[in-house]
C-alpha positions in Angstrom: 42.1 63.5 -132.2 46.0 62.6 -131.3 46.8 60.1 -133.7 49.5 57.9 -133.0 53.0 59.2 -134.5 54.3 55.1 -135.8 51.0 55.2 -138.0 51.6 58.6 -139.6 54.9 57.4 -140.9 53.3 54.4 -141.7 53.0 54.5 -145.8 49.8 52.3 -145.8 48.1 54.3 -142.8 49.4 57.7 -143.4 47.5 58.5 -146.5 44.0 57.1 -144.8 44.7 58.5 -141.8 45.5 62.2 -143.4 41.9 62.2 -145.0 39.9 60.5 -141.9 42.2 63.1 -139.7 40.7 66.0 -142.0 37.8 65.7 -143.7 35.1 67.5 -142.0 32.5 64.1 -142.2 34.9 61.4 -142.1 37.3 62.7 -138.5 33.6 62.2 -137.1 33.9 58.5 -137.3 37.4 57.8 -136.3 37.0 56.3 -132.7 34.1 54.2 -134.1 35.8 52.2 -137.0 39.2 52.3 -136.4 40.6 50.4 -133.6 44.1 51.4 -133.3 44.8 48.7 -130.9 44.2 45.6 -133.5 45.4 48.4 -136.3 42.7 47.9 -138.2 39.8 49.6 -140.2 35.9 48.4 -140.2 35.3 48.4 -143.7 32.3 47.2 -143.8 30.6 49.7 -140.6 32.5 52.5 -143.0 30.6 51.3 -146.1 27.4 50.8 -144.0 27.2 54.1 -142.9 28.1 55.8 -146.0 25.5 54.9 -148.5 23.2 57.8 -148.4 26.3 60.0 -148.5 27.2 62.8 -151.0 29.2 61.3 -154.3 32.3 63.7 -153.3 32.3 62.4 -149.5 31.8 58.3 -150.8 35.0 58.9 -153.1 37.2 60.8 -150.4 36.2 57.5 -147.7 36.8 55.5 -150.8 40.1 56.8 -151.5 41.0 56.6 -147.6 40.6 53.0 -148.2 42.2 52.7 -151.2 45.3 54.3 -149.6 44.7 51.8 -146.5 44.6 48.8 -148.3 44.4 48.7 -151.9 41.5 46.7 -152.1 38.3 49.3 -152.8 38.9 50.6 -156.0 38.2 54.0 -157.0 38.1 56.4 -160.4 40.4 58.7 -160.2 38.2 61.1 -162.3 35.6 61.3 -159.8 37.8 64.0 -157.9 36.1 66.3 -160.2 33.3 66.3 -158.0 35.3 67.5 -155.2 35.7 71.0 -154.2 39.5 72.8 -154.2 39.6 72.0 -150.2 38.6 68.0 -150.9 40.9 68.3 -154.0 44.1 69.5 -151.8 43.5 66.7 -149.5 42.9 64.5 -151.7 46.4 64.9 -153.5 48.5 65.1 -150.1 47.1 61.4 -148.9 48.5 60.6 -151.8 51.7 61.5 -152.1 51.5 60.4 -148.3 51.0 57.1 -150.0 53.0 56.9 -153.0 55.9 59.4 -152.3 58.7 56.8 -150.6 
């Protein structure tokens, strides 16, 4: 998926997009809850779909969100439950995020 180049250097969308860009469950659901036209992400269709997911994959969307928009909040000790790949993505979002 080619996303587009003003959004990764957005600081808002560049964290989200890095983790729905590479996590192995989450890049599946790119075209069908984020419209880049409008530049905006179905939240609700995300958290729909996502209930009878894994813990680790409900923080990483979570996080993806909290990176987007602030507004889901997340515990930052759940990464424990993520494995060293979900870990190292994790941390570059954000620092994609934070890092100015």
């Amino acid at each position: 998926m080619l996303l587009p180049d003003e959004l990764k250097k957005d600081r808002y969308w560049s964290g989200a997009l890095h983790i729905f860009a590479n996590h192995s469950k989450l890049k599946l659901y790119i075209n069908q809850f984020i419209d880049f036209e409008e530049l905006s992400l179905d939240v609700d269709g995300f958290e729909r779909i996502s209930r009878s997911w894994s813990p680790a994959d409900k923080f990483m969307l979570r996080l993806a969100l909290h990176l987007f928009n602030g507004q889901s909040a997340i515990d930052l000790s759940l990464m424990d439950r993520l494995d060293s790949n979900n870990k190292k993505l994790a941390f570059k979002a954000i620092q994609l995020r934070f890092a100015g």
